[in-house]
Every structure is written in structure tokens, then in C-alpha cells.
C-alpha positions as CSV (number, residue, x, y, z in Angstrom):
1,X,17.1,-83.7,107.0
2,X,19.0,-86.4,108.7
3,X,20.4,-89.0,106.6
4,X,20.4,-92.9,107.7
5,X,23.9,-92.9,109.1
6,X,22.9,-90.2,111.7
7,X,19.3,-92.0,112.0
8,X,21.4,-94.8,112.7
9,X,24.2,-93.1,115.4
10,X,21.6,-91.2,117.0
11,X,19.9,-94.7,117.5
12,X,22.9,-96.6,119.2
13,X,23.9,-93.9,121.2
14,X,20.6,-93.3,123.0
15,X,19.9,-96.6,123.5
16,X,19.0,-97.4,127.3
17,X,21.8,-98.9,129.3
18,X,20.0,-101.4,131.1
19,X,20.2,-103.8,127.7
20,X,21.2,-107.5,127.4
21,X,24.9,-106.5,126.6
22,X,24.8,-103.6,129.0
23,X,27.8,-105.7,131.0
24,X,31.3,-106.5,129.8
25,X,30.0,-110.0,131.3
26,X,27.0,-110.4,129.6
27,X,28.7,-108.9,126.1
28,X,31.3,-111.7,126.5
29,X,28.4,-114.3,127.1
30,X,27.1,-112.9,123.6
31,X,30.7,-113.4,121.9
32,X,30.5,-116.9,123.3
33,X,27.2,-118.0,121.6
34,X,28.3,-116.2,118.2
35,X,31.4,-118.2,118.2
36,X,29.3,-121.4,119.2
37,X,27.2,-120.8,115.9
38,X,30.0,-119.7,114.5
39,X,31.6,-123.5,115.2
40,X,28.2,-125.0,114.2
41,X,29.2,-123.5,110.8
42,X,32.7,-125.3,110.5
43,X,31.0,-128.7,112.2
44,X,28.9,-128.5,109.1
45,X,32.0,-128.5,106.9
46,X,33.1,-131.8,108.6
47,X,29.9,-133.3,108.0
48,X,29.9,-132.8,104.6
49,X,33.6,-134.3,104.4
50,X,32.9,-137.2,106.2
51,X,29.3,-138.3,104.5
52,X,29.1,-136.3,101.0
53,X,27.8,-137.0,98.4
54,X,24.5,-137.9,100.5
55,X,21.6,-136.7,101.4
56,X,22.2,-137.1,104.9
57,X,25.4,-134.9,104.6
58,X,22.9,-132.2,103.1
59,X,20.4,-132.4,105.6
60,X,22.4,-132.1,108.2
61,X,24.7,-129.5,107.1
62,X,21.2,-127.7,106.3
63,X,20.0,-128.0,109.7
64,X,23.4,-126.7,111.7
65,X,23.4,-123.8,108.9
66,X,20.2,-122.8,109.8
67,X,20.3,-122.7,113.5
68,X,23.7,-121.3,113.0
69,X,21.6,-118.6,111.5
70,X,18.8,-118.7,113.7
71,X,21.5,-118.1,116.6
72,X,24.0,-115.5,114.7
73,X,22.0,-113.0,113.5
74,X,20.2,-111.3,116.7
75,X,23.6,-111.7,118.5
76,X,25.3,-110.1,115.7
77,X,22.7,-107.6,115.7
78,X,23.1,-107.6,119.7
79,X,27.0,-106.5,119.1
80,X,26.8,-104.3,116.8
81,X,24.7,-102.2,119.5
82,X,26.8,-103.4,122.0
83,X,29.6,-101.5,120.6
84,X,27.7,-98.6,119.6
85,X,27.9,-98.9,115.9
86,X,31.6,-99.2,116.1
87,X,32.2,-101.0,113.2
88,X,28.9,-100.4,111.6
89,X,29.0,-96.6,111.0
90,X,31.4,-95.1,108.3
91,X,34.6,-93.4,110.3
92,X,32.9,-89.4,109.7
93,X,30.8,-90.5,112.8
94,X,32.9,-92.0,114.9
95,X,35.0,-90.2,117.8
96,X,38.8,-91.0,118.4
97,X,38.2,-93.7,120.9
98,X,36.1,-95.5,118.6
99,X,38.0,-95.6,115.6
100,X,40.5,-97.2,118.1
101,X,38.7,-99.5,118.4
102,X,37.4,-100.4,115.6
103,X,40.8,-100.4,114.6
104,X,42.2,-102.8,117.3
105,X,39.2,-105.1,115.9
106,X,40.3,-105.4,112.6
107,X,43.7,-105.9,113.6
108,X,43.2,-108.4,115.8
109,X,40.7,-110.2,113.0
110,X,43.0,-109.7,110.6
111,X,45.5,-111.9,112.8
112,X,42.9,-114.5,113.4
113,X,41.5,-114.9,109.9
114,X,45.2,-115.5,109.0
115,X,45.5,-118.5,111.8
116,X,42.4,-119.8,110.4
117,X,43.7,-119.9,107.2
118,X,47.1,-120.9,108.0
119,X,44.9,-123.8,110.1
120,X,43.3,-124.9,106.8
121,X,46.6,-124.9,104.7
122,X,48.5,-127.2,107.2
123,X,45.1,-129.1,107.5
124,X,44.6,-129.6,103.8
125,X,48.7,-130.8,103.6
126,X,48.4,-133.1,106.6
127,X,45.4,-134.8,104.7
128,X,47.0,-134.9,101.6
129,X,50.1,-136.2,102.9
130,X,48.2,-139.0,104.5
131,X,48.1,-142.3,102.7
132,X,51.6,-141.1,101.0
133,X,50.6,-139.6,97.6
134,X,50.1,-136.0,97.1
135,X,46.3,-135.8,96.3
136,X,43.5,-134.7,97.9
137,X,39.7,-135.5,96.9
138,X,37.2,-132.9,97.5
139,X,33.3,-133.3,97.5
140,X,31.9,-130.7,94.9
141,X,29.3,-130.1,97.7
142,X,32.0,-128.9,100.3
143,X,33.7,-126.0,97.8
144,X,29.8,-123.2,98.3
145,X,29.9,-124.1,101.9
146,X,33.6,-123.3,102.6
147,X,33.2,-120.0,100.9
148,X,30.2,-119.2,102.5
149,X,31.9,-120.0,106.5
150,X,34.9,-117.9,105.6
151,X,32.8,-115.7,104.7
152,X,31.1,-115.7,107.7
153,X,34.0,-115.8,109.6
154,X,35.7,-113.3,108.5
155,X,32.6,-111.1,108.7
156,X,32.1,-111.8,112.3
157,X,35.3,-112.4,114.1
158,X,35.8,-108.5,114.0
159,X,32.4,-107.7,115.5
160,X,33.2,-110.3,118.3
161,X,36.4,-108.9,119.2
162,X,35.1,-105.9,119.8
163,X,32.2,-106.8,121.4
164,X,34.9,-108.6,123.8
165,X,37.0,-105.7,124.7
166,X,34.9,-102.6,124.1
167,X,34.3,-101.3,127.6
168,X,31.3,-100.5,129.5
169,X,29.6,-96.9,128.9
170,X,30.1,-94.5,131.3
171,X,27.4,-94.3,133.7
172,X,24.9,-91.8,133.1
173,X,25.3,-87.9,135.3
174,X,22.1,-87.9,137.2
């Protein structure tokens, strides 16, 4: 009996080629709206910065959260195909080039998550450095959604990179 992981590869490799994300092109279009909603999610951050504690902040953050969400999460699911189950499946069921891949992804992710972290460090200083004491006031309300956008970032920065360089499938013999 097949077990859900071959379910699973059998599923993404016999998928037909004339998909949304069929194209290097149109996989890079996906990348692009992932990283918009991706932004959406930081945007949110700076809203709640700038107006917390209100409700406003909190509506608002609620809003670009959920069609952060809305957008995400079928192109996630759209790039996970895309690459075949590249970073999905466990390494037992991948062939060499994919695991170079995969591994290429996290690499790369690995380098970015570290800018965006480097990014909030030097941010954080820069603020706290501002009006020439060494504080920093942070809303209670900003600390769940920072967690939860790094988490998200760091979750889906490796599936867009390889949704961006994974090349196209070989055509099918006829």
C-alpha cells in the first residue's frame, strides 16, 4: 500500500504541464504576488507601530493579515507544485537534481532571512538612537504579529526561491 508521501510524489509528478506555473514566466509572476502578500504582512507591522494601541491599528492589521492570507496560501500551494514537491517531500523521494535544489533554496533563504534580520537589528538601533537616549518603546500588540511574519517569512522565502529558479519540465516524448 502506498503511503502519503508516494500519494503525494506520484501526485506532483503527473500533474499536466499546461498548469498556471507551467512557465518560468508565469512561476515568477506567482513569486511576485507571494512576496506582495508577503509585504502586506510587514505593512501590517508598521501600522501597528504607527497607531497602536487602537482599534484602528487592529483592524487594519486584521484586514492586510487576512488578505495576506487570502492571497498566500493558493500561491504557496501553486509553488509547491510548481517545483514538484521540491521542498515538500522528505529527501528518500527526491532525485539528485532536486535535492540540489532544494538545497540552493535554503541556502539562498538562509542568506535572506539573515538580511532581514540584520534589516531589523540596524532598524531597531537607528530608532532607538533617535531622540538621543538608548530606549525603545514597543506596543505589546506588535511583539504576536512580529513572530508570526517571521514566521511566515522564513517559511516562504525558500519556496519562492525555488519557485524562481527551478526550471521548466522537460517537454513531454510524444
Amino acid at each position: 500500500m502506498m503511503d502519503r508521501w508516494d500519494r503525494q510524489r506520484e501526485r506532483l509528478e503527473n500533474m499536466p504541464a499546461q498548469r498556471l506555473w507551467a512557465t518560468r514566466p508565469a512561476r515568477r509572476r506567482l513569486v511576485l504576488v507571494g512576496v506582495a502578500a508577503l509585504v502586506l504582512l510587514w505593512a501590517g507591522l508598521v501600522v501597528i507601530v504607527r497607531y497602536a494601541p487602537s482599534d484602528l491599528a487592529r483592524n487594519v492589521y486584521l484586514s492586510m493579515f487576512g488578505i495576506g492570507l487570502v492571497i498566500g496560501i493558493p500561491v504557496i500551494g501553486w509553488l509547491h507544485a510548481a517545483t514538484r514537491g521540491g521542498l515538500s517531500l522528505p529527501e528518500r523521494f527526491l532525485d539528485e537534481r532536486q535535492l540540489a535544489e532544494r538545497r540552493r533554496a535554503y541556502t539562498s533563504a538562509h542568506r535572506a532571512t539573515s538580511v532581514v534580520l540584520a534589516a531589523l537589528f540596524v532598524l531597531t538601533n537607528v530608532v532607538s538612537h533617535a531622540d538621543g537616549q538608548l530606549t525603545l518603546t514597543v506596543p505589546m500588540a506588535l511583539l504576536a504579529p512580529l513572530a508570526l511574519t517571521l514566521f511566515a517569512t522564513h517559511y516562504t522565502i525558500p519556496i519562492f526561491i525555488a519557485g524562481w529558479l527551478v526550471p521548466d519540465p522537460p517537454p513531454d516524448d510524444e
